[in-house]
N, C-alpha and C positions, 0 to 999 in steps of 0.2 A: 504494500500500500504506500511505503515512502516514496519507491519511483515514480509511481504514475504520475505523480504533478509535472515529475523532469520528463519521465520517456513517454509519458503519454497523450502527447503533443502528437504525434504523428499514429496514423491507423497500424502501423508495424507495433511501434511502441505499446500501445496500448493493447492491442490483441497477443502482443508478448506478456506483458502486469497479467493481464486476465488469466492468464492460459498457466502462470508459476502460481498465479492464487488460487486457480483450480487446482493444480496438482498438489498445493500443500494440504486442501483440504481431501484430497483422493489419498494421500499418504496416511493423514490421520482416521479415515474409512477403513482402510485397510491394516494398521497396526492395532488400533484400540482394542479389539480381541483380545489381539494377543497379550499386549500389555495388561489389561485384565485380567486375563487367566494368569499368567504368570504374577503378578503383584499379590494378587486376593485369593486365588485357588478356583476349582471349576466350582467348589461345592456355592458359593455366593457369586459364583457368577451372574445369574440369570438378574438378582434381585436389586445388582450393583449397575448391572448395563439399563435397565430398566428406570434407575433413578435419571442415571446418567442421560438417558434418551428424553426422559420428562422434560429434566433444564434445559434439556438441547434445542426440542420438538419448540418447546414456549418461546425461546429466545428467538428462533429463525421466525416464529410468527407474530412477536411483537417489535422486532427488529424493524421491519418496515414502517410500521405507524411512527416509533419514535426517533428516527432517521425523519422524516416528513415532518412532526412537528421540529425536531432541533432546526431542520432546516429555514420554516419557516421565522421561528423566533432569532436565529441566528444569522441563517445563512450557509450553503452548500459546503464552504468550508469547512466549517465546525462538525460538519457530518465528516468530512474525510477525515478532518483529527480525530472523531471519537472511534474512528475503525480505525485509525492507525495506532492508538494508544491504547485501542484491544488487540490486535496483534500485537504489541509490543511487550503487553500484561501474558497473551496465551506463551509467546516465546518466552519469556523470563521463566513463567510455570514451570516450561517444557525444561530448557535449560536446569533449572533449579531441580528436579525432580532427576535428571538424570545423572547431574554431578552427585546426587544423595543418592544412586544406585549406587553410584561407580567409587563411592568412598565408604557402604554397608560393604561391598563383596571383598 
């Protein structure tokens, strides 16, 4: 979300941002299983992915309304900043979570 302001300026640029901000969310589709099974065990799996999916399911569905009103109270900007300071917040998680695997094992 940092580049698009700079790369996405041009139709390349922009259809490049889209297409690494799809894949980071196809990356985390495809790990979270796994991460789950391995963190919590199969036996709580179901009941953890299931939380997990609730906050998920709510945020992708109230996401748009309140993107539309910051926008309006704000301005288009301030919608890029609040998505670019949650990807900055899910990477620090991700980061932070992985440096505390890699210093339990």
């Amino acid at each position: 979300m940092l580049l698009l302001p700079q790369v996405g300026r041009s139709v390349a640029g922009a259809v490049g941002c889209v297409l690494l901000f799809g894949l980071g969310f196809g990356v985390g589709t495809i790990t979270r299983p796994q991460l789950l099974a391995a963190r919590y065990g199969t036996t709580a799996y179901a009941t953890i992915a299931g939380r997990i999916a609730f906050f998920s399911i709510t945020a992708k569905a109230t996401a748009p309304l309140g993107a539309v009103a910051l926008a309006q109270a704000a301005g288009y900007g301030s919608v890029m900043a609040a998505v670019a300071v949650g990807c900055f917040t899910a990477a620090s998680a991700l980061l932070t979570y992985h440096r505390h695997e890699l210093s339990s094992s």
